[in-house]
BAFI-3210 file (N, C-alpha, C; in Angstrom, 3 decimals, decimal comma, padded with zeros to 6 digits):
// residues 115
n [1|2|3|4|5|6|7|8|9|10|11|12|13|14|15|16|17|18|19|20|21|22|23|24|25|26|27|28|29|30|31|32|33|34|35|36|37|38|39|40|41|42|43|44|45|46|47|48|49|50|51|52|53|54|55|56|57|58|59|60|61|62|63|64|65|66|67|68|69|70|71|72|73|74|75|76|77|78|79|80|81|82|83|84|85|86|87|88|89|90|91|92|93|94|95|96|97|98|99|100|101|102|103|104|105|106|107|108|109|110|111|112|113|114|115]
n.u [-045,485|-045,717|-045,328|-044,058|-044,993|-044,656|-045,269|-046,459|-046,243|-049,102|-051,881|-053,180|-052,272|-052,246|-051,809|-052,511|-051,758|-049,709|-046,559|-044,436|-041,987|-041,937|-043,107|-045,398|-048,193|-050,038|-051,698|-051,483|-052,551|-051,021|-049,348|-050,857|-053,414|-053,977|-054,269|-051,864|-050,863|-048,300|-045,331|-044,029|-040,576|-037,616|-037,438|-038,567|-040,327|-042,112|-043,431|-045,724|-046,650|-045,306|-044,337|-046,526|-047,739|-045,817|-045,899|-048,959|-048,883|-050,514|-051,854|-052,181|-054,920|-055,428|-054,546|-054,258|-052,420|-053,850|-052,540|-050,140|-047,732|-045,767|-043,293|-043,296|-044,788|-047,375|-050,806|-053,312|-055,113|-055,700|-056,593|-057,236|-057,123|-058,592|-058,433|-059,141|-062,324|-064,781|-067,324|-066,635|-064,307|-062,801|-060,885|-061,136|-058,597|-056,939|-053,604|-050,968|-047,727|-044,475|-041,295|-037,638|-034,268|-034,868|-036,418|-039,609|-040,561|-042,174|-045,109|-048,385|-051,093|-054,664|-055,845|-053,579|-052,472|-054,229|-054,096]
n.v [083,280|080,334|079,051|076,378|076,311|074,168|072,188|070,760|068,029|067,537|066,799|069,210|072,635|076,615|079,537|082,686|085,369|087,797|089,292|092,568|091,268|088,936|087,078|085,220|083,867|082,012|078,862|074,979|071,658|069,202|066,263|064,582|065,902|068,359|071,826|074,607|077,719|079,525|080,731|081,387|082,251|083,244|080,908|078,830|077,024|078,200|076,774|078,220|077,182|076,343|078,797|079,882|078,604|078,633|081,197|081,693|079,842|077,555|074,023|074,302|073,872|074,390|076,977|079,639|081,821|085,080|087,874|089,319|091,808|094,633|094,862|092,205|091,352|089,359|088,427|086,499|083,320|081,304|078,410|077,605|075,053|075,278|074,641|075,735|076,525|075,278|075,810|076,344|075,341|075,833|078,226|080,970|083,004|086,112|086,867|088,879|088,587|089,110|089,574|088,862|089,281|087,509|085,809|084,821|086,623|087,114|087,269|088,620|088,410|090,328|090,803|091,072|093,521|095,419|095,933]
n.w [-142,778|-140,659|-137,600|-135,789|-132,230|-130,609|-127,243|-124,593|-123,668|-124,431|-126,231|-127,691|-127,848|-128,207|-129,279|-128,385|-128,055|-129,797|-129,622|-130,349|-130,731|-131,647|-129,256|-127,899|-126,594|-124,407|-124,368|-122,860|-123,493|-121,252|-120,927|-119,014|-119,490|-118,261|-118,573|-119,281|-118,588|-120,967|-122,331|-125,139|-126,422|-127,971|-129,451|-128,285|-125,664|-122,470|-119,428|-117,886|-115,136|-113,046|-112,091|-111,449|-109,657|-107,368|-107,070|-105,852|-104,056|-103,777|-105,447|-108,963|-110,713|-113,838|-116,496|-117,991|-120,318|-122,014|-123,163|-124,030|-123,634|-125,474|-123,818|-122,919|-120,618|-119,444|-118,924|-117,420|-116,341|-113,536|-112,262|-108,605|-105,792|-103,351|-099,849|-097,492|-098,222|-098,340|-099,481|-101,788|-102,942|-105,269|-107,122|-109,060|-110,268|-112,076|-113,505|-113,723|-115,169|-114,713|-117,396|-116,256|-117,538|-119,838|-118,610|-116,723|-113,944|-111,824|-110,238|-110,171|-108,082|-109,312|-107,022|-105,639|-106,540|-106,562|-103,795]
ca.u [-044,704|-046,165|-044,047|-044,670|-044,820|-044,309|-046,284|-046,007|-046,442|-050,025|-051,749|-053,392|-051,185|-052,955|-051,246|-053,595|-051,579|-047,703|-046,155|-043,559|-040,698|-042,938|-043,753|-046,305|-048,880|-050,966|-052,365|-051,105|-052,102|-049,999|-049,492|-051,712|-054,686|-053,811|-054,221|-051,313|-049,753|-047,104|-045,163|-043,384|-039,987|-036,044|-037,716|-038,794|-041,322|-042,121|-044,626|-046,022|-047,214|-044,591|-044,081|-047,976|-047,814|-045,071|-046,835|-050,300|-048,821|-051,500|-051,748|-052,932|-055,618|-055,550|-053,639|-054,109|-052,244|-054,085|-052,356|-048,480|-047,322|-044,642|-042,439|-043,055|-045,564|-048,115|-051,788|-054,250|-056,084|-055,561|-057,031|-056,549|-057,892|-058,644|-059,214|-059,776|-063,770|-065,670|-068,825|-066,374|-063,091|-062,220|-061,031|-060,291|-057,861|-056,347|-052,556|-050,085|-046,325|-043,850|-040,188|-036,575|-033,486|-035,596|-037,819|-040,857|-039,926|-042,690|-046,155|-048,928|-052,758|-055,243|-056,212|-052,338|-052,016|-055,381|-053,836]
ca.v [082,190|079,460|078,539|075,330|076,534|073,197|071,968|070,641|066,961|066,817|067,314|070,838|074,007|077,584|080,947|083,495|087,245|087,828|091,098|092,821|090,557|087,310|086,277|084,164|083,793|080,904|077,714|073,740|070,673|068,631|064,359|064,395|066,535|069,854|073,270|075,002|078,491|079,118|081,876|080,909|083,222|082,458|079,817|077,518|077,382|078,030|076,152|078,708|076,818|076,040|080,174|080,724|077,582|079,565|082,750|081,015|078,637|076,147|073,506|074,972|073,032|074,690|078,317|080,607|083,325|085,477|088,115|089,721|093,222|094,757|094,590|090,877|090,732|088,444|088,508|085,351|083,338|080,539|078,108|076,740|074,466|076,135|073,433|076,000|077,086|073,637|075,826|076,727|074,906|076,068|079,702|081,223|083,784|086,682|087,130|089,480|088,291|090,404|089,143|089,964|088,798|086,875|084,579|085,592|086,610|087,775|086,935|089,101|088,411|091,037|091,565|091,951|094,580|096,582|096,157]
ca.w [-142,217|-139,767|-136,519|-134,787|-131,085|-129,744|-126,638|-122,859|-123,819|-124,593|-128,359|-127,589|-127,991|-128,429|-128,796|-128,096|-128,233|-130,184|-129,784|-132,007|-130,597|-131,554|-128,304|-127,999|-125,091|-124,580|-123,187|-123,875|-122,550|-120,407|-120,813|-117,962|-119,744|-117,561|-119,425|-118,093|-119,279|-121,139|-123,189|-126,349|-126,672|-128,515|-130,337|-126,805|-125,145|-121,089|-118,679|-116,468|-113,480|-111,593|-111,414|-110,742|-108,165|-106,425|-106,317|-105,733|-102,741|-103,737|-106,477|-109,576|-111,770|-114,366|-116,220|-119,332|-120,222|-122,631|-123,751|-124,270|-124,429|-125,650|-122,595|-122,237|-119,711|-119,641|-118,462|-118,058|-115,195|-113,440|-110,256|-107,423|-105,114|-101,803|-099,118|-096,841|-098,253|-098,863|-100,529|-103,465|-103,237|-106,565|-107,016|-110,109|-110,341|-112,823|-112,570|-114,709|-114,963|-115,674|-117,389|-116,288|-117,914|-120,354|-117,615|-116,048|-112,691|-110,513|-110,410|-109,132|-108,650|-109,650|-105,826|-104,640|-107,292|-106,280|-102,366]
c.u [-045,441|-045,258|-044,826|-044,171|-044,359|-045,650|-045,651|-046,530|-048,230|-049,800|-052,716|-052,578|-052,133|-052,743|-052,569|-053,084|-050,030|-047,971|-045,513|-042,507|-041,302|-042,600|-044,660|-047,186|-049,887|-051,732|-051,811|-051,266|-050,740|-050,133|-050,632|-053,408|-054,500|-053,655|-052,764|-050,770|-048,701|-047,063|-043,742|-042,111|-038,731|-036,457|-037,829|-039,893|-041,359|-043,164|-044,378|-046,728|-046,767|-044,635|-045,567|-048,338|-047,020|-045,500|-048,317|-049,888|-049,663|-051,601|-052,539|-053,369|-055,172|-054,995|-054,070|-053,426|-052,828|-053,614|-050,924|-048,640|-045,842|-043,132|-042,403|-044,035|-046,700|-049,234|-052,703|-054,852|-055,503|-056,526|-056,726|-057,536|-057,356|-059,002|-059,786|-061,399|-063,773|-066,738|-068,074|-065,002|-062,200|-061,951|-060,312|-059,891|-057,310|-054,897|-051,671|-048,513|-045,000|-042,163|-039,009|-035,742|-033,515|-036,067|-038,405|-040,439|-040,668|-043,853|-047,554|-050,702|-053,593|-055,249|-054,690|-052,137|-053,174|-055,234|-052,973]
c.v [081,607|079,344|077,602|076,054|075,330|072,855|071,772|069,101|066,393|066,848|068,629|072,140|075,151|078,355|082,235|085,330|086,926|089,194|090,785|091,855|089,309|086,307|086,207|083,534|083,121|079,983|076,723|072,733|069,911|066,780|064,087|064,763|067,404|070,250|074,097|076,773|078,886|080,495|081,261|082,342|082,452|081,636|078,252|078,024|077,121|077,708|077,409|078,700|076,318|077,643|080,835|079,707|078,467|080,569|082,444|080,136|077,497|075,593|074,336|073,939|073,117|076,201|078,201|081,590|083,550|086,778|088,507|090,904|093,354|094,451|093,364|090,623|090,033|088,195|087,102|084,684|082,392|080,064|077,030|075,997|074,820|075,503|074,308|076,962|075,945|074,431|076,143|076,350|075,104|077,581|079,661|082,813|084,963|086,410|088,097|089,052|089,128|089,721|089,723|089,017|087,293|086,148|085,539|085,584|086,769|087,445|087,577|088,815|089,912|091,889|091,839|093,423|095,770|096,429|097,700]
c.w [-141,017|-139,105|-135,956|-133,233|-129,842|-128,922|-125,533|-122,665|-124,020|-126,308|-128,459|-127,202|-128,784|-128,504|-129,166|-128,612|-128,943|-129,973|-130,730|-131,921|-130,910|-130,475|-128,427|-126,463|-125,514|-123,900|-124,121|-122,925|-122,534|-120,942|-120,108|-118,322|-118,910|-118,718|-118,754|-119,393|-119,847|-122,492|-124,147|-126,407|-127,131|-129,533|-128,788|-126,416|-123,801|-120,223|-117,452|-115,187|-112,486|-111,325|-110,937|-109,650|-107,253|-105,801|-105,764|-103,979|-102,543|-105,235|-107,503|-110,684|-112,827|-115,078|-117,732|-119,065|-122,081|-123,784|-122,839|-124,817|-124,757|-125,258|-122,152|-121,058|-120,455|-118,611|-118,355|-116,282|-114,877|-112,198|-109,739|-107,016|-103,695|-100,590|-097,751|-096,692|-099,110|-099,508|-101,710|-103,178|-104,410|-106,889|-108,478|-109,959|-111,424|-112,269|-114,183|-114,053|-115,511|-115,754|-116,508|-116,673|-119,068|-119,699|-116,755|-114,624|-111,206|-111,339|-108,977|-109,006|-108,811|-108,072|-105,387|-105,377|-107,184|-104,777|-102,570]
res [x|x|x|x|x|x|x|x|x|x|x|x|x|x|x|x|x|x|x|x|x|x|x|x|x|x|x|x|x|x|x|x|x|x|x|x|x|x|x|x|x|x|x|x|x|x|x|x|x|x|x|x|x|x|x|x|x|x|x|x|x|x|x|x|x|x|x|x|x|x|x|x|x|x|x|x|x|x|x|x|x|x|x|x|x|x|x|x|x|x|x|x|x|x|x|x|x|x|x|x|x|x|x|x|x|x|x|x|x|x|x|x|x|x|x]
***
């Protein structure tokens, strides 16, 4: 069986990992041409860059999430733009998200989680 996953108003949509509950972890452009993250669950689909802008505190270019476990979390990268280092204004990031009450609730980067 095929599922249309939908999209986030562009015409690129990508699911990358399903678990057993067929979620669906991915990338989709935007109207705009942004990549942004996003996890397919219920039969909908969720833009995850307002919740990695939140946890990030700075605009985010760009977002993958790559893969989905069992439990619903969700692994993948994203970046920012860092205005405060002009030799690399561009940072890219890991981040793992972890659900509760079916929506992703918390968002951690690689380095808060090896603090």
């Amino acid at each position: 069986t095929t599922t249309d996953l939908g999209g986030l108003g562009g015409t690129v949509s990508v699911g990358y990992a399903i678990n057993d509950a067929d979620q669906v972890a991915g990338e989709a452009s935007t109207a705009e041409g942004a990549f942004h993250a996003f996890v397919f669950a219920n039969g909908g689909i969720t833009d995850l860059n307002p919740l990695i802008e939140a946890a990030a505190g700075a605009p985010v270019i760009q977002s993958a999430a790559y893969d989905i476990n069992r439990r619903g979390q969700v692994i993948g990268r994203y970046q920012i733009v860092d205005p405060s280092d002009p030799t690399m204004p561009v940072k890219t990031r890991a981040f793992i998200a972890t659900p509760a009450g079916g929506l992703l609730d918390s968002l951690l980067s690689l380095e808060e989680l090896a603090a």
